[in-house]
C-alpha positions as CSV (number, residue, x, y, z in Angstrom):
1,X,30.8,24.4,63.5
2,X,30.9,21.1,65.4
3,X,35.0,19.9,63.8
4,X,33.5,17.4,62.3
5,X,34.6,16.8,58.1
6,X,33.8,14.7,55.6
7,X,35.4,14.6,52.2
8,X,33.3,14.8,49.7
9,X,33.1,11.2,48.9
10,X,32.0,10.6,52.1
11,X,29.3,13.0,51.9
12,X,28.2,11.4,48.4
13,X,27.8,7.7,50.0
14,X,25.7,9.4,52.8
15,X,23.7,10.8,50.4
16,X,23.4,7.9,48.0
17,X,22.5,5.6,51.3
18,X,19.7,8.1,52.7
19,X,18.3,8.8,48.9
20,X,19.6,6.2,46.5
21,X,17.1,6.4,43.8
22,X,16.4,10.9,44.5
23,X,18.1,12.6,41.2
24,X,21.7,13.3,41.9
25,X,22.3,14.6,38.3
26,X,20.5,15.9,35.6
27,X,21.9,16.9,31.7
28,X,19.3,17.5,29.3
29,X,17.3,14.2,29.2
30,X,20.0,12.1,30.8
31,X,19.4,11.6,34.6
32,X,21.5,10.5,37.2
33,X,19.9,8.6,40.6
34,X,22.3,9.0,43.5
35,X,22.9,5.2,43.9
36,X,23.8,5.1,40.0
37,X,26.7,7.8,40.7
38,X,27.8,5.9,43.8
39,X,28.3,2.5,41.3
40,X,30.0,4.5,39.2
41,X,32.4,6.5,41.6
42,X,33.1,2.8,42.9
43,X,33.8,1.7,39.7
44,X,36.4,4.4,38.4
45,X,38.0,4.1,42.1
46,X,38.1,0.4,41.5
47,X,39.7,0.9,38.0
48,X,42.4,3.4,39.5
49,X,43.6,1.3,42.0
50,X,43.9,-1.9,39.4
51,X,45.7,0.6,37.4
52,X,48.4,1.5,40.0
53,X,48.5,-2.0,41.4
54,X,49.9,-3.1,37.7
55,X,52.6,-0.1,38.1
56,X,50.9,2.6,35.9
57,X,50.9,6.0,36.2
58,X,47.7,7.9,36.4
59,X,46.1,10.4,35.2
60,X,43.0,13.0,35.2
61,X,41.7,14.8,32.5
62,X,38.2,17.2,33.5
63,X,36.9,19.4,30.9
């Protein structure tokens, strides 16, 4: 192992720069391009960090 990490974010923009339009996720007829789960990683970061700028608590609900 060379001691080098990266999160997992990281590792998804790598990804998403090298293959951006390559299938990142698939459900059932509903496809995911890797560029079109960067956006919306970007976008739910984006919203978080509005959310705790305005003094909110957050929040995360998987399931």
């Amino acid at each position: 192992m060379s001691g080098l990490y990266v999160t997992p974010t990281e590792a998804l923009l790598q990804v998403a720069k090298q293959h951006p339009l390559k299938s990142a996720v698939n459900c059932g007829e509903n496809q995911w391009s890797y560029a079109a789960l960067w956006a919306r990683v970007r976008q739910i970061a984006d919203r978080i960090l509005d959310l705790c700028d305005a003094g909110n608590s957050i929040g995360l609900h998987m399931g």
